[in-house]
DOKE-868153 format. One line per 10 residues: number of its first residue (from 1); their letters; for each residue z, x, y of C-alpha. Coordinates in steps of 0.001 Angstrom, whole numbers, plus 524288, in hexadecimal, padded with zeros to 5 digits. Layout:
BEGIN
NUM) A) Z,X,Y ~ ...
# end
This chain:
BEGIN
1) XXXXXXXXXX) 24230,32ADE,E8B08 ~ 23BDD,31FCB,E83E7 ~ 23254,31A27,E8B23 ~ 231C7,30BF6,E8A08 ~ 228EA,305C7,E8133 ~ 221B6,2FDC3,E8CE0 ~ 21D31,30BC7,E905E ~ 21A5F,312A6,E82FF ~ 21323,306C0,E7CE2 ~ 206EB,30A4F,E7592
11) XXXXXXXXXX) 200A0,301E8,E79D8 ~ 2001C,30482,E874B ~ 1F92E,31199,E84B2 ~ 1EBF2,311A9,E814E ~ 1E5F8,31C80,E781E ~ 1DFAD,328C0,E7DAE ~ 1D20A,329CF,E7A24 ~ 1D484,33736,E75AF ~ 1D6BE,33E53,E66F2 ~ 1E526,33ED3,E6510
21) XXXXXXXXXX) 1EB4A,347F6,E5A42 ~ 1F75D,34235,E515E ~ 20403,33F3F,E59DB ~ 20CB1,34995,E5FB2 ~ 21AC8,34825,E6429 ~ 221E1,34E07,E6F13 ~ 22AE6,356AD,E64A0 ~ 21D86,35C2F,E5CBC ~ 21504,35F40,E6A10 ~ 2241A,367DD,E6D98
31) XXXXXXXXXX) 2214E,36D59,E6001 ~ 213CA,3713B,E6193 ~ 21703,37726,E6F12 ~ 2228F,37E80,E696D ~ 21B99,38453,E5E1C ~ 20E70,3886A,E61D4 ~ 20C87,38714,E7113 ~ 20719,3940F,E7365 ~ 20FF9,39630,E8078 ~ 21CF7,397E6,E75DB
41) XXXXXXXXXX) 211CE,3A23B,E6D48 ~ 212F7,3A92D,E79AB ~ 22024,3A98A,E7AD0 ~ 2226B,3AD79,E6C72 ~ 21AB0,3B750,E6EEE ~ 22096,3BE93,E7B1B ~ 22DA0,3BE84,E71C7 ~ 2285E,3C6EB,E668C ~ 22238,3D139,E732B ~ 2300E,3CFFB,E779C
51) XXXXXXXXXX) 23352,3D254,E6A62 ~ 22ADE,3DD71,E6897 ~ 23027,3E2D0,E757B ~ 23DB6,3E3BA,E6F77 ~ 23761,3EBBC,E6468 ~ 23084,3F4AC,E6D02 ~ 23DBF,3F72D,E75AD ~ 24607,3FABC,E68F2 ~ 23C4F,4046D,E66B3 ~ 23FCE,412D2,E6773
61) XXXXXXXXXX) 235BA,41B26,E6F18 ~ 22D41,423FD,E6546 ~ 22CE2,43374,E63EA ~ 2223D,43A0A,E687D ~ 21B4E,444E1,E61C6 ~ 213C7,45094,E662D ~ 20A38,45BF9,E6079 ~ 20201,464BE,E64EF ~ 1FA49,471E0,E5ED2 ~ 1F3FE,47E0B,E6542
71) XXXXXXXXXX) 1F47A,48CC3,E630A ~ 1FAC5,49646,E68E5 ~ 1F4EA,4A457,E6EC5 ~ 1FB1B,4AF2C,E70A3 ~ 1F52A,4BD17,E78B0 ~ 2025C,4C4A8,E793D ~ 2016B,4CB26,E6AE4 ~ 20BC4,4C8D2,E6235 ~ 20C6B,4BA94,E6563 ~ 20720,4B097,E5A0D
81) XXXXXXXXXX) 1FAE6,4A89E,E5CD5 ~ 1F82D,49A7B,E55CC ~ 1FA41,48B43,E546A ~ 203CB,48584,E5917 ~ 208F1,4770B,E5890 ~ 21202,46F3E,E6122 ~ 21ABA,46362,E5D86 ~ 22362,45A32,E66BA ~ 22AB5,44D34,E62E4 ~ 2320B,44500,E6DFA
91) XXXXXXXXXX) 238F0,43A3D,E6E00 ~ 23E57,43264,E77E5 ~ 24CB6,42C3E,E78EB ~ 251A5,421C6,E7DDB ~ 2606C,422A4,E81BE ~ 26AB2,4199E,E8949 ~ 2653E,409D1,E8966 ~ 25918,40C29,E8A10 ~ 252D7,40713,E7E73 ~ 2608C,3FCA7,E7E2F
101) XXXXXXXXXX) 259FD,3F7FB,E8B79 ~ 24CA2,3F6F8,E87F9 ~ 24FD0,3EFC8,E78EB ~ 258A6,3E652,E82E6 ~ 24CFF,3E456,E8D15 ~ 244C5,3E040,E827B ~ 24E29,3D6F4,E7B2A ~ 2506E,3CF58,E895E ~ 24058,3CEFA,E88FF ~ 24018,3C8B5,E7C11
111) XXXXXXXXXX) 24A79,3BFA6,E80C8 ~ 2431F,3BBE1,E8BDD ~ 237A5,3B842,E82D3 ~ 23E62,3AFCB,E79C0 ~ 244EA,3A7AF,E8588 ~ 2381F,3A83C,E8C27 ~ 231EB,3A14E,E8119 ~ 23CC2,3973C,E80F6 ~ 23AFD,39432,E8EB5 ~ 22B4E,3919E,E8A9B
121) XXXXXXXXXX) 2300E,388D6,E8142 ~ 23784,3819A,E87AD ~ 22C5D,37FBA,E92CF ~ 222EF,37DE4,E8892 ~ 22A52,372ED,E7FCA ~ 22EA0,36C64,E8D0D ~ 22021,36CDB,E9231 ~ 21D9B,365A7,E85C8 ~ 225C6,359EE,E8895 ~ 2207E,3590F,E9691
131) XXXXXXXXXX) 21351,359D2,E9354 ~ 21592,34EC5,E8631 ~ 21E40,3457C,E909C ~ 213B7,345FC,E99AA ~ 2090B,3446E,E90AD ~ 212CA,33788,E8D34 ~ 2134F,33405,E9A23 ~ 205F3,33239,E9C4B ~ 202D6,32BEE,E9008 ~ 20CD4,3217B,E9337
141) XXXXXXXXXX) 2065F,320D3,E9FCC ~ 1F9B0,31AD3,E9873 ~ 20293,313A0,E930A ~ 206BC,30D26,E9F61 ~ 1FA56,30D56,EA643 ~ 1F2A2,30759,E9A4C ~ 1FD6C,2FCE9,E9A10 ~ 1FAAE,2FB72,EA823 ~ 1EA7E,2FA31,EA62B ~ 1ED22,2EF25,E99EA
151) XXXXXXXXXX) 1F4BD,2E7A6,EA492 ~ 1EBF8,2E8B2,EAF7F ~ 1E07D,2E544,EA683 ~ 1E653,2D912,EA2EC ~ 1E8C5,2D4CF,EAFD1 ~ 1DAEC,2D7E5,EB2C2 ~ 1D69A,2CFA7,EA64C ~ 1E009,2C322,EAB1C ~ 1DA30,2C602,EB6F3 ~ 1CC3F,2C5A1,EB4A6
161) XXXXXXXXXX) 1CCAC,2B8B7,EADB3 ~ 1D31C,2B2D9,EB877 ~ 1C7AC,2B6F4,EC0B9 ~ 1C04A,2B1C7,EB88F ~ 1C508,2A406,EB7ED ~ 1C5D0,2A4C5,EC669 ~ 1D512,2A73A,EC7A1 ~ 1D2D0,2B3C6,ECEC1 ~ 1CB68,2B96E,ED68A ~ 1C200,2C57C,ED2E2
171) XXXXXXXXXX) 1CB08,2CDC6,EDBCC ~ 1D585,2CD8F,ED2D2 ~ 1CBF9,2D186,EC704 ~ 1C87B,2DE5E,ECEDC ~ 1D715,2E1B0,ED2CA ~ 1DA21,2E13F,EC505 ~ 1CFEB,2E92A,EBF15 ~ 1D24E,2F50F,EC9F1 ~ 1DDB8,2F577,EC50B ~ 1D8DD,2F461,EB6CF
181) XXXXXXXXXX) 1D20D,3006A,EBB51 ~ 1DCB1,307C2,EC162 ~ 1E57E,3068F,EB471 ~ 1D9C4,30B6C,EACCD ~ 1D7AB,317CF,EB3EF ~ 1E856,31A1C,EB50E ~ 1E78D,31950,EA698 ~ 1DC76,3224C,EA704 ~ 1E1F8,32C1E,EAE37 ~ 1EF31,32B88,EA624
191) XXXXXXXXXX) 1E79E,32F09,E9A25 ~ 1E2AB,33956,EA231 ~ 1F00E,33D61,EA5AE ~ 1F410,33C91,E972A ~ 1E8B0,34494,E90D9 ~ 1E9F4,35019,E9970 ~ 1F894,350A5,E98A8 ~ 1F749,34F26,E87DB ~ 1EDE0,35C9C,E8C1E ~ 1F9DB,36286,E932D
201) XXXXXXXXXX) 204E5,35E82,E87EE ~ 1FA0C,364C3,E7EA7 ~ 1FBDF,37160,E868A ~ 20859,37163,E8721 ~ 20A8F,36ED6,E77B5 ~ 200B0,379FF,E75A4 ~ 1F858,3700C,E6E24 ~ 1E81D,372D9,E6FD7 ~ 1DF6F,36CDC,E79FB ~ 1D785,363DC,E6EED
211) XXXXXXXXXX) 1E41E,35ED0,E6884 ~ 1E903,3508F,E6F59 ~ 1F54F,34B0C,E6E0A ~ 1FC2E,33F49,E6BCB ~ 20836,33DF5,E7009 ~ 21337,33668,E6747 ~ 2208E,33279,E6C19 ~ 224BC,32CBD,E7AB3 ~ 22E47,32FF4,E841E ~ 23CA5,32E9B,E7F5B
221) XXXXXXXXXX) 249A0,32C3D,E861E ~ 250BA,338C8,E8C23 ~ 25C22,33DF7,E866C ~ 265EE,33DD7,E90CF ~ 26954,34925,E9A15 ~ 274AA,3524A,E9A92 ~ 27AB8,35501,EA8F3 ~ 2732C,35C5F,EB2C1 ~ 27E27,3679C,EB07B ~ 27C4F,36727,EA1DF
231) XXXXXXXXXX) 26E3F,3687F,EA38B ~ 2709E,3751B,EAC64 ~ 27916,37A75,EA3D3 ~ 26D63,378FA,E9708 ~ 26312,37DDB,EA27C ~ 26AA6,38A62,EA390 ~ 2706C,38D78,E95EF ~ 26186,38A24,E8EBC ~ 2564F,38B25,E96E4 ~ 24E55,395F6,E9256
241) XXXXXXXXXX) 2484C,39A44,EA01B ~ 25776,39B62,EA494 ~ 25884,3A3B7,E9910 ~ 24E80,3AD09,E991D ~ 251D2,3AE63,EA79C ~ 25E31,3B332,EA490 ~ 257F2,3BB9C,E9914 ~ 24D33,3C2C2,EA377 ~ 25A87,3C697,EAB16 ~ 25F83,3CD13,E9DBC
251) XXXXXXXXXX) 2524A,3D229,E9BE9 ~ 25149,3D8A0,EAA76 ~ 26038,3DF07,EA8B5 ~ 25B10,3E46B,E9BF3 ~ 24E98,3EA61,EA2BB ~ 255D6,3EE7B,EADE1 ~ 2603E,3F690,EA321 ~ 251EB,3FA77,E9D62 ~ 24E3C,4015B,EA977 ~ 25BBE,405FE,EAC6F
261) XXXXXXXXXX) 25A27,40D69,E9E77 ~ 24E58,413C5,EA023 ~ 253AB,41A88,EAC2D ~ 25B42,42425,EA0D9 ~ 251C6,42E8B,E9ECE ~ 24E28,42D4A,E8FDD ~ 24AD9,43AC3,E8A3C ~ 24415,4408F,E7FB8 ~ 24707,4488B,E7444 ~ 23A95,453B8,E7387
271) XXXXXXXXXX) 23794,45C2C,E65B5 ~ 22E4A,466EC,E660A ~ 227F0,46F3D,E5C08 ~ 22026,47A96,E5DE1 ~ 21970,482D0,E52C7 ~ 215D5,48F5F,E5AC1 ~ 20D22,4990E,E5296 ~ 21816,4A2FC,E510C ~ 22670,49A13,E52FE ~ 228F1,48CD2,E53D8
281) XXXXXXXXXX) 23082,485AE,E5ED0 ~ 238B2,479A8,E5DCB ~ 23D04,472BB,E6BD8 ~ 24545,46879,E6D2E ~ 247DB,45F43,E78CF ~ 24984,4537A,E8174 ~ 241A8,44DE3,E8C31 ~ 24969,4442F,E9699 ~ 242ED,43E90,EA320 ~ 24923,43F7E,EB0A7
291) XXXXXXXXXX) 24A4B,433ED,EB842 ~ 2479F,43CFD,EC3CB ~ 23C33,43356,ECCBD ~ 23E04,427FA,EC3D2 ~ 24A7F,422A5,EC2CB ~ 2456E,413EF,EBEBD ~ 24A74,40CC9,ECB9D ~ 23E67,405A0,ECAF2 ~ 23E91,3FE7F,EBD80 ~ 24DC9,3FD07,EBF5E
301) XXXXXXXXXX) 24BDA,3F6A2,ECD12 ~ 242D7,3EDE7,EC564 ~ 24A56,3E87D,EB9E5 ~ 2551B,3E6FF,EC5CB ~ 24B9C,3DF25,ECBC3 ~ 2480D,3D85C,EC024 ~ 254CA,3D485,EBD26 ~ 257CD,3CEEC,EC9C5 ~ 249F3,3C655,EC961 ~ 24EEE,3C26A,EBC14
311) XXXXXXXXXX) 25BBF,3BCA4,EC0B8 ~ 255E7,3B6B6,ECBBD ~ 24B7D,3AF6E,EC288 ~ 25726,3AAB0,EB968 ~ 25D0D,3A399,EC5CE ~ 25258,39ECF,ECA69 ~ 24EE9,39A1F,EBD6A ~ 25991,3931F,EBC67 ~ 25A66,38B87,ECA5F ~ 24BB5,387BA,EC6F2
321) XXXXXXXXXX) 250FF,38195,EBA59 ~ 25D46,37BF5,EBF32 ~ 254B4,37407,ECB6C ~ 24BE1,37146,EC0CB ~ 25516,36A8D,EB8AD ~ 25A7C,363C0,EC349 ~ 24D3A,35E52,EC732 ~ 24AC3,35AC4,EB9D5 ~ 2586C,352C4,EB820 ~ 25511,34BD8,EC3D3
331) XXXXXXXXXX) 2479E,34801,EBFB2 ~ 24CDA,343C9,EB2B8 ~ 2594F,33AC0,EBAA9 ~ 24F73,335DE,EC5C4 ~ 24725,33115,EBA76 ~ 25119,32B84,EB27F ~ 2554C,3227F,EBD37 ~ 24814,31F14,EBEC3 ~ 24578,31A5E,EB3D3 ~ 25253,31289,EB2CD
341) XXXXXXXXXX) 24D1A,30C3D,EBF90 ~ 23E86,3082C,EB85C ~ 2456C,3028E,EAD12 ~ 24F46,2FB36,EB459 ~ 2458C,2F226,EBCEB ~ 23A06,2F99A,EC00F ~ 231C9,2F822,EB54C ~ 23561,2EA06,EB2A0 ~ 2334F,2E5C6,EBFFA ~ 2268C,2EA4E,EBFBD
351) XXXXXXXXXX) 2219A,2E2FC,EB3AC ~ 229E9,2D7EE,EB865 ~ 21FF8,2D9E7,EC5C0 ~ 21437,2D8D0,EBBEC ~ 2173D,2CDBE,EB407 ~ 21B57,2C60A,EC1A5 ~ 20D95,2CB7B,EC88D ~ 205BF,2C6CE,EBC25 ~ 20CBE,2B828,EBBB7 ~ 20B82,2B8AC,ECB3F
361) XXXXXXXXXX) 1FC8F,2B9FA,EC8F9 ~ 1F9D4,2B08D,EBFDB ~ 20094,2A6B0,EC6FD ~ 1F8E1,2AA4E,ED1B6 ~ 204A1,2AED7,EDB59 ~ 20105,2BE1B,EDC0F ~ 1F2DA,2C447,EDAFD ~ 1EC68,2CF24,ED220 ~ 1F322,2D8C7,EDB5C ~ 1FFF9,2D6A5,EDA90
371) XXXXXXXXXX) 1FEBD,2D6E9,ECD0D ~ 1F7B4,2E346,ECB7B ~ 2015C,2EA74,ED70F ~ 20C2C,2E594,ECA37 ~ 20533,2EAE4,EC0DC ~ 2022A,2F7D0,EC760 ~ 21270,2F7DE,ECAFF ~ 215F4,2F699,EBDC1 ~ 20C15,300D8,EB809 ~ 210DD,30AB3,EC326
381) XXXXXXXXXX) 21F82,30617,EBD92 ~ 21C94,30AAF,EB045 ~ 2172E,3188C,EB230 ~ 221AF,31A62,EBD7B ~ 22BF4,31813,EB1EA ~ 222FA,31F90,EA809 ~ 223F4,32B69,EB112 ~ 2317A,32BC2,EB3C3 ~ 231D9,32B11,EA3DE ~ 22B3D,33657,EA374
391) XXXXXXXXXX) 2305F,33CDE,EB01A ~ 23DA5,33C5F,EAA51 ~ 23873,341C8,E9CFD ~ 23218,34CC0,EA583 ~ 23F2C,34FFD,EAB8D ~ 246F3,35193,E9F30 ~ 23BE3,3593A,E990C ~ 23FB4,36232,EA491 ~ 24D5C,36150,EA326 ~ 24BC2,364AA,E9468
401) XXXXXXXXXX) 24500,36FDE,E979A ~ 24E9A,3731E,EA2EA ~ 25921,37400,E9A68 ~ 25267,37D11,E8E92 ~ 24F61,370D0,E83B3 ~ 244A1,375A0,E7E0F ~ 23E30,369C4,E769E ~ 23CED,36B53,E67E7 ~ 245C6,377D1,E691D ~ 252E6,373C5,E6DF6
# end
């Protein structure tokens, strides 16, 4: 939305006494977030372990090899005494799905990862724009409020020299500069406001502690909304957390036919040399475990479980977004008409109010109150309609996120 230029006049904002760096827009701070934020390094790198975990399931299991040496003795005579040496080589099989089972558990994981880090970027980038509006919204606020302390100063400057030449009394003068004061410290506290958000948005772009920021660019008009339905619909077919929900239920049926496979006994082939002092022996063989005391119910019973958790999560997931979006749509409407009410009477009347307490005054039919009480209406006016600016932007920040935009990305 573009805010009006009453509200994003230069003038109106004083400079920060603090070292700024050159100018950033919204689109370059989504940049910076997107392509070094150490939160997506993260991310990146759970998907080459996942990666690696693929490599490590495809892998076959390796032989094993055995030797051993002694000597022999013999008391019975005729019977040969000397070395002897001993060789074994085993290696162990893996029939029906096992390995099938295990490569697909591990692709589902590495699926997982990559939505995963989609999801983080879409929080991330979305954190982005609420921290940069925010940061906005207060610096407009200084705006406002310093707008509000050059007014009331003036007052109090038309209203000391009429103390002065003895058309008011010294009353009036000390009205007027309490509220001088009040705007001061509002405007103090805004900058306040302002510095330690700039601290958040620096966070959230990934930028250092030391670096400042100066923000370029203001608030522009909303592109208008699809229907509530439509924006269902996008909520369900592209957001990533609905996804990867729906992924960790693949990803429990493949453990669960995991588990089921390693209830097959997997045996061993077995080769065995002996060199005996007089004859050699050869032996052949293979070794196969029993599932006699453990039959795997336990694992099994817990990928069951986990598979059941995992479709529970998915719908629940998905309520918590749906109410979400809802809330969010309603936000954005309840706002909208708000605004439409401020710019269709609100605001004017207000510095209609002004300019009638001001000529009231110097014609001597209303006093320093009723001027200030005008003043302080109007001033409450303008950051009433500056936050439901930025309420509204808030909302379809949400609603962007709600249904999978991911900014600079899609």
């Amino acid at each position: 939305m573009k805010v009006a230029s009453f509200f994003s006049s230069a003038a109106w904002w004083l400079p920060l006494s603090m070292g700024v760096c050159s100018g950033i827009t919204l689109e370059q701070a989504i940049a910076l977030a997107r392509d070094s934020h150490p939160r997506l390094q993260a991310g990146s790198a759970q998907i080459e372990a996942a990666r690696a975990g693929i490599i490590t399931a495809k892998a076959r299991p390796n032989p094993e090899v055995q030797t051993m040496a002694g000597y022999q003795y013999f008391r019975v005579p005729n019977n040969i005494t000397g070395p002897m040496q001993a060789y074994a080589a085993s290696q162990p099989l893996e029939l029906g799905r096992l390995r099938p089972t295990r490569i697909e558990f591990a692709e589902r994981t590495r699926q997982s990862t990559e939505i995963a880090l989609t999801e983080i970027r879409l929080e991330l980038l979305s954190a982005v724009r609420r921290a940069w509006f925010e940061a906005l919204h207060f610096r407009e606020q200084i705006a406002i409020l310093n707008e509000n302390l050059r007014l009331v100063e003036e007052l109090r400057q038309k209203i000391q020299v009429r103390v002065e030449v003895g058309e008011a009394g010294r009353l009036e003068l000390i009205r007027a500069e309490t509220e001088v004061a009040t705007a001061r410290n509002a405007v103090a506290t805004a900058r306040l406001q302002y510095v330690s958000q700039l601290s958040q948005l620096r966070a959230t772009i990934g930028l250092p502690p030391d670096s400042d920021i100066d923000q370029q660019g203001a608030l522009e008009n909303p592109p208008p909304l699809p229907p509530l339905a439509e924006l269902r619909q996008q909520l369900l077919d592209r957001h990533p957390s609905l996804a990867l929900a729906r992924n960790e239920i693949r990803r429990a049926d493949a453990r669960l036919d995991y588990e089921n496979a390693l209830k097959r006994p997997q045996p061993s082939l077995r080769a065995e040399y002996e060199r005996m002092p007089d004859v050699p022996n050869y032996r052949i063989g293979i070794s196969i475990p029993l599932p006699v005391f453990n039959r795997r119910e336990g694992p099994i019973a817990e990928a069951v479980a986990l598979v059941k958790e995992a479709q529970a999560i998915a719908n629940s997931r998905q309520l918590q977004l749906l109410a979400g979006l809802e809330s969010a749509y309603g936000r954005y409407q309840t706002t909208t008409q708000l605004l439409e009410t401020y710019q269709r009477g609100v605001l004017v009347e207000a510095e209609a109010a002004v300019r009638a307490a001001q000529a009231a005054y110097q014609l001597g039919e209303r006093g320093i109150v009723d001027v200030l009480d005008a003043q302080r209406a109007l001033r409450t006016v303008r950051l009433d309609f500056l936050n439901a600016q930025y309420d509204r932007q808030q909302a379809l920040v949400d609603i962007d996120e709600l249904r999978g935009i991911i900014p600079g990305v899609n």
